[in-house]
C-alpha positions as CSV (number, residue, x, y, z in Angstrom):
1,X,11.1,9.2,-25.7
2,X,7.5,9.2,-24.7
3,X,6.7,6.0,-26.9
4,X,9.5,4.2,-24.9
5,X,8.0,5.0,-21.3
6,X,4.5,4.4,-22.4
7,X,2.8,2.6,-19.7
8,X,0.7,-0.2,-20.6
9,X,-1.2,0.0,-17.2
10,X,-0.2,1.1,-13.6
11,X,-0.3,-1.5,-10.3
12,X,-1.6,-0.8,-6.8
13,X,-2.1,-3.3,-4.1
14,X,-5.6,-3.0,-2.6
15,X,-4.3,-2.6,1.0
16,X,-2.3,0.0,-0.3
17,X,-5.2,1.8,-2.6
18,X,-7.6,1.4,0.9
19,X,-5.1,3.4,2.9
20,X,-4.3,5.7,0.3
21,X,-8.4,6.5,0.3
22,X,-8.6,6.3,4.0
23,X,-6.3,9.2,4.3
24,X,-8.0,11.4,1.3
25,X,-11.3,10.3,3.3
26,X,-10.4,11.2,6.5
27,X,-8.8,14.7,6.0
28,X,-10.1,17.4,7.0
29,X,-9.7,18.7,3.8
30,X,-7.4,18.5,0.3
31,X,-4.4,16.1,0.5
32,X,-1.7,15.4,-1.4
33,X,1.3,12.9,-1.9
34,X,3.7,11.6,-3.3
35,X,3.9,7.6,-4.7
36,X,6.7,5.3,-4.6
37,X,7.6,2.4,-6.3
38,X,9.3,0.8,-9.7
39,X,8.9,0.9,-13.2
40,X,9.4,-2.7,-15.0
41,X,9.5,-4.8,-18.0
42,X,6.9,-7.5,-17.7
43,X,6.5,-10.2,-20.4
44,X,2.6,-10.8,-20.9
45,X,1.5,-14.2,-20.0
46,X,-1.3,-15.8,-22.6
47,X,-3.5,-18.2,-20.7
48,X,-4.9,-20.9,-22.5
49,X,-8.5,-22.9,-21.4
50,X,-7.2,-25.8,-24.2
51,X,-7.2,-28.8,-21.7
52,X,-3.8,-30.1,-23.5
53,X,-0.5,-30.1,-22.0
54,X,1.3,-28.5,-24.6
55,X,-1.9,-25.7,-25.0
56,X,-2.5,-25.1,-21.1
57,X,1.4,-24.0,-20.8
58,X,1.4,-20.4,-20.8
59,X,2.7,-18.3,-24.0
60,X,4.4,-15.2,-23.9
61,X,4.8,-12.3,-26.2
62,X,8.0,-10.6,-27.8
63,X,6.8,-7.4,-26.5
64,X,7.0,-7.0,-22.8
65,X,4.7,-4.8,-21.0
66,X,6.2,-1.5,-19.1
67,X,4.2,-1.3,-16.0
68,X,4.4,1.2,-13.0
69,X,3.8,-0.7,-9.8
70,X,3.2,1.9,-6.8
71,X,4.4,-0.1,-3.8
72,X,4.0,3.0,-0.4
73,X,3.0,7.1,-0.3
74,X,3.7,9.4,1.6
75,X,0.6,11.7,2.1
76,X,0.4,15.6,3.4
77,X,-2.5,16.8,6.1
78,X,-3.0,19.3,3.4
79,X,-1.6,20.6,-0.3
80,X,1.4,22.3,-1.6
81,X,3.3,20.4,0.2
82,X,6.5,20.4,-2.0
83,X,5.6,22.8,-4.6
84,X,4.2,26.7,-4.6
85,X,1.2,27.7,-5.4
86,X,2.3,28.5,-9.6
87,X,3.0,24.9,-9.4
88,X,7.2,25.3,-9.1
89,X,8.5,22.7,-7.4
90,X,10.6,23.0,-3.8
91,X,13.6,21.1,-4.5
92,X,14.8,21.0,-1.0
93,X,11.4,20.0,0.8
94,X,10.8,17.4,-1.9
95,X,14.6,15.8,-1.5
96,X,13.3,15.7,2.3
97,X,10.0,13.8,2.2
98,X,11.9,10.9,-0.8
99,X,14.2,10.3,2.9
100,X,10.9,8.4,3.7
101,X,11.0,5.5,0.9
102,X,13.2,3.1,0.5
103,X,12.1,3.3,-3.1
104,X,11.7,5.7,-5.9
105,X,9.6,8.7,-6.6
106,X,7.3,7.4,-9.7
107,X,4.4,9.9,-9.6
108,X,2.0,11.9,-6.8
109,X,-1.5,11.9,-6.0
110,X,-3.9,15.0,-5.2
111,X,-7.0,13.9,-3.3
112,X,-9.9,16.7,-3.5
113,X,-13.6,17.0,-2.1
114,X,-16.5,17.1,-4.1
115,X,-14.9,17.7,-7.8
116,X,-14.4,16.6,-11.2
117,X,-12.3,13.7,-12.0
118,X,-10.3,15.5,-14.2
119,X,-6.7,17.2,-13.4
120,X,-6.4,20.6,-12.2
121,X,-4.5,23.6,-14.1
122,X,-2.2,23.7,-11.0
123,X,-2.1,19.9,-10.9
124,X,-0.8,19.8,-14.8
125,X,1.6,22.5,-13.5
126,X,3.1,20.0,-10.9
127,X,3.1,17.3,-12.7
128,X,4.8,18.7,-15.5
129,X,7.9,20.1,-13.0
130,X,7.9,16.9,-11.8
131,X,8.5,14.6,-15.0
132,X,11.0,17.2,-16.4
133,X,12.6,16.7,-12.9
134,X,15.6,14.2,-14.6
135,X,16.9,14.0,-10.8
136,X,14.4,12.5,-10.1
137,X,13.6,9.7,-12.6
138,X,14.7,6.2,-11.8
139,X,15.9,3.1,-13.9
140,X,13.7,0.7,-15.2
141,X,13.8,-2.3,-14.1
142,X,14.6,-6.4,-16.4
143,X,14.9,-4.2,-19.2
144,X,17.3,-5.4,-22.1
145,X,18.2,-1.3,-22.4
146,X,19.2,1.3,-20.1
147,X,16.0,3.1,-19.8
148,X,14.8,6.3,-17.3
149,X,11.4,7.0,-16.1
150,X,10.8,10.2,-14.7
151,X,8.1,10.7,-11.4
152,X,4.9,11.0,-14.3
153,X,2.5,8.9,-12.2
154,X,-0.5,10.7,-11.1
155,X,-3.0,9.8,-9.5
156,X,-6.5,11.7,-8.6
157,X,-9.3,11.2,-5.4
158,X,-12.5,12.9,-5.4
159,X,-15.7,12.5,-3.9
160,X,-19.1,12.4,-4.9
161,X,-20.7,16.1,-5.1
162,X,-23.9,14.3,-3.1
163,X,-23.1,12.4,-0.1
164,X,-23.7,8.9,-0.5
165,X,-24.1,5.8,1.9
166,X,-22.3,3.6,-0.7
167,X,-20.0,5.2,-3.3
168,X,-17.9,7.2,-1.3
169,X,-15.1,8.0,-4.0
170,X,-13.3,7.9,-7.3
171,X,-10.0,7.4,-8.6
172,X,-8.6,7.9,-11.8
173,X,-4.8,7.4,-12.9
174,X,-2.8,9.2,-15.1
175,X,0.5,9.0,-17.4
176,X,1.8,12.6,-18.0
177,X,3.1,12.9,-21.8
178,X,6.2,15.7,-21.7
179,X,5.7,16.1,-25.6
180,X,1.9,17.3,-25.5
181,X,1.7,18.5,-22.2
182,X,-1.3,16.2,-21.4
183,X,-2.3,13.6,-19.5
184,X,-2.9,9.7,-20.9
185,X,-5.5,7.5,-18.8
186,X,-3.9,4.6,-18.0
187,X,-6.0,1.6,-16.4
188,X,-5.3,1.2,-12.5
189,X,-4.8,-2.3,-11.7
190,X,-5.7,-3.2,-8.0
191,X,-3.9,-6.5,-7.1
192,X,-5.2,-8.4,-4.3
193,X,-3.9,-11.3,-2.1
194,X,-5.7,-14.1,-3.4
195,X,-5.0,-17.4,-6.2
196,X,-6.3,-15.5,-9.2
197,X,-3.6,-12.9,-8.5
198,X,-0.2,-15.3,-7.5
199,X,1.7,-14.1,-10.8
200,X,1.5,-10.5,-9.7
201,X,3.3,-11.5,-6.1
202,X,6.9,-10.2,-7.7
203,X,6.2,-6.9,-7.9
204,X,5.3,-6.8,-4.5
205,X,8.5,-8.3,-3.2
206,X,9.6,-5.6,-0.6
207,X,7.1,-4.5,2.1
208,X,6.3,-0.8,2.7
209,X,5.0,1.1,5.9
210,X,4.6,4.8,6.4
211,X,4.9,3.8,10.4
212,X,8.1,4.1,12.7
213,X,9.6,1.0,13.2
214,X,8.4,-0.1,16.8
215,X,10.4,-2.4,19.2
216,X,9.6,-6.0,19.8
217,X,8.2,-6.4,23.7
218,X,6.6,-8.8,25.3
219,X,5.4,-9.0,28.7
220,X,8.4,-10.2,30.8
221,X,11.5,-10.0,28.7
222,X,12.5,-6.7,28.9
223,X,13.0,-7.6,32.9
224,X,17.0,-6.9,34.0
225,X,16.5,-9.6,36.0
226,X,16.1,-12.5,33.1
227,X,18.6,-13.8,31.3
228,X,19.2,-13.4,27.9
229,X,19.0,-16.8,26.6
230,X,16.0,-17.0,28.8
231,X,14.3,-14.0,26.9
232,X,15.3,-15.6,23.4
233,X,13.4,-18.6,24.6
234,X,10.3,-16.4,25.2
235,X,10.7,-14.8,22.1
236,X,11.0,-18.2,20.0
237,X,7.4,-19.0,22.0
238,X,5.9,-16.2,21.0
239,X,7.2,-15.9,17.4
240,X,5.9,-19.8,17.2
241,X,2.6,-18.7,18.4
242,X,1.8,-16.0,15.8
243,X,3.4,-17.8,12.7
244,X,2.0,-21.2,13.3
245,X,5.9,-22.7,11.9
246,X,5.5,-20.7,8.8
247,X,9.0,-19.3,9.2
248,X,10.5,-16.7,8.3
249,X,12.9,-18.7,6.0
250,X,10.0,-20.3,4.0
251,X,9.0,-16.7,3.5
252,X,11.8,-16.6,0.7
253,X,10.3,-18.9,-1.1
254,X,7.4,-16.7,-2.1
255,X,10.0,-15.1,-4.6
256,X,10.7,-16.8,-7.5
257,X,8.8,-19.6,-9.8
258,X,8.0,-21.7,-6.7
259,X,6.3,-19.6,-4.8
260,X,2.6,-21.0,-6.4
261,X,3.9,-24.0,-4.1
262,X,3.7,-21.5,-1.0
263,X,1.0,-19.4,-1.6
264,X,-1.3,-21.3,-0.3
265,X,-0.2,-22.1,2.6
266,X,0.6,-18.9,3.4
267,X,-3.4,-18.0,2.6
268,X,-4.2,-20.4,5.2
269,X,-1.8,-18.8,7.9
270,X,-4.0,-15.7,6.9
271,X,-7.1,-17.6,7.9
272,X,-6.0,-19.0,10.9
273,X,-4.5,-15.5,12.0
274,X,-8.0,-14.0,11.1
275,X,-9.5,-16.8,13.5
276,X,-7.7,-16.0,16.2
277,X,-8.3,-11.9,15.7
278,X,-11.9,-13.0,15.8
279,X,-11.9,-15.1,19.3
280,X,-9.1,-12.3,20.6
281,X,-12.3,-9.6,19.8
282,X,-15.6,-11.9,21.2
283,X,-13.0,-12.0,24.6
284,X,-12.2,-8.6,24.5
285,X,-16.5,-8.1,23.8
286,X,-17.1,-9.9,27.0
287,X,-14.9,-8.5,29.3
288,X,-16.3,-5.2,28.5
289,X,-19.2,-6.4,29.8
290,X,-18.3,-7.9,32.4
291,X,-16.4,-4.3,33.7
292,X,-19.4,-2.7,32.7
293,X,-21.9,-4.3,34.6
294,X,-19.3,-4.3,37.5
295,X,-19.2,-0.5,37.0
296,X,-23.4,-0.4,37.5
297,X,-23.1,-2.3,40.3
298,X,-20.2,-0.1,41.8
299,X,-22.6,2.9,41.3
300,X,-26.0,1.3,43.0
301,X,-23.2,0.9,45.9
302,X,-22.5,4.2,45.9
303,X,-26.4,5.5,45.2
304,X,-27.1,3.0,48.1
305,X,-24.1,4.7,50.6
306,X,-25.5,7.8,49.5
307,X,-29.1,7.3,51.0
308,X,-28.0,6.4,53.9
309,X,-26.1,9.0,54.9
């Protein structure tokens, strides 16, 4: 079975990597997690620079690629979360942090301080419960077969032993083989919003948050005193404000084979909210100091008060 789940290489977004290594980062000590997301078939795509019509189509192979695509984690504010310290795993506390996700268990991470990059005794341990875990495994996904993939993903943060201004970390990502109890590098692809990186946009179809879902309120409409088709007004406003008309309709046409026709704009709704951030910060800048030089002014007051009395 292991040469039918062999990965060819395992996906991350980059927000998602830069959280993940904000968390490790800004423990106060060892983490770990768990990742979630799919397993799929993915027919490779040959690009050719031939200039010709018929040679600038893209090619694909007979054999499609089986890719691991980690879409959310969950992440501990320490280790042994869900398993002991022998490395058994706890089948109840596990069932209770998979509530979290929407999608499946496909692996965990361990995120340690100042060590090797290479997997732990206890870490094989845990790795090993999980991928003989069949509970857990999940279906892959446009395959022509009914396949299984158990929770074999792992993937490993460490620092550097010397503190350093620039390189702050390392990652390495795993494949755990059940047959030879061992681990198989597997290359960590970190996809990016971007034009060089449209044909990976399907695999990030359904957005993930670790956050509470938080309700919608603007100033004003949550008044008892406003009517409701007055409040849907404001709402309309403000949802027209942030998206620029990009609705959410057009939004659906990022999935499928026109969504190269979309990208773009959406890239410059990006820009234009990133513009906006940027005069919403210089304003926020300058009323700071216009409060603090209202508050030295407020004090010479009050030095000034004081000396007279």
């Amino acid at each position: 079975m292991d040469a039918i789940i062999s990965l060819n290489k395992i996906q991350i977004s980059g927000p998602t990597l830069a959280s993940l290594i904000q968390r490790v980062s800004s423990a106060a000590g060892d983490v770990d997690g768990l990742l979630f997301g799919r397993v799929s078939h993915i027919a490779p795509v040959t690009l050719s620079d031939d200039s010709s019509s018929s040679a600038a189509a893209a090619t694909t192979s007979d054999q499609p690629n089986l890719i691991a695509t980690v879409t959310s984690f969950f992440s501990s504010t320490s280790t042994s979360t869900f398993y002991s310290a022998s490395g058994q795993i706890d089948t109840s506390t596990l069932n209770n942090l998979l509530s979290t996700s929407d999608d499946r268990l496909i692996g965990w991470f361990s995120g340690r301080r100042k060590t090797q990059l290479r997997p732990s005794m206890r870490e094989s341990s845990v790795t090993s419960a999980l991928a003989s875990s069949i509970q857990f495994s999940s279906q892959v996904q446009n395959s022509t077969e009914t396949l299984t993939f158990p929770p074999c993903v792992f993937l490993l943060l460490t620092t550097p032993f010397q503190d350093q201004l620039i390189h702050t970390h390392e990652y390495k990502a795993f494949q755990f083989r059940s047959s030879t109890d061992s681990f198989d590098p597997k290359t960590l692809d970190v996809v990016n919003l971007g034009p060089a990186f449209r044909g990976h946009y399907g695999n990030f179809i359904t957005p993930n948050s670790p956050f509470p879902d938080l309700s919608f309120r603007v100033k004003g409409l949550n008044c008892e005193s406003m009517v409701e088709d007055e409040g849907e007004k404001e709402k309309e406003k403000f949802g027209t404000f942030c998206d620029e008309g990009f609705k959410i309709g057009r939004l659906k046409n990022l999935m499928g084979s026109d969504a190269a026709n979309y990208t773009a704009e959406l890239e410059e709704l990006y820009n234009s909210m990133i513009k906006k951030l940027n005069g919403l910060a210089k304003m926020v800048e300058q009323s700071s100091a216009k409060v603090l030089e209202q508050e030295n002014h407020n004090m010479k007051l009050r030095y000034k008060v004081a000396g007279f009395e």
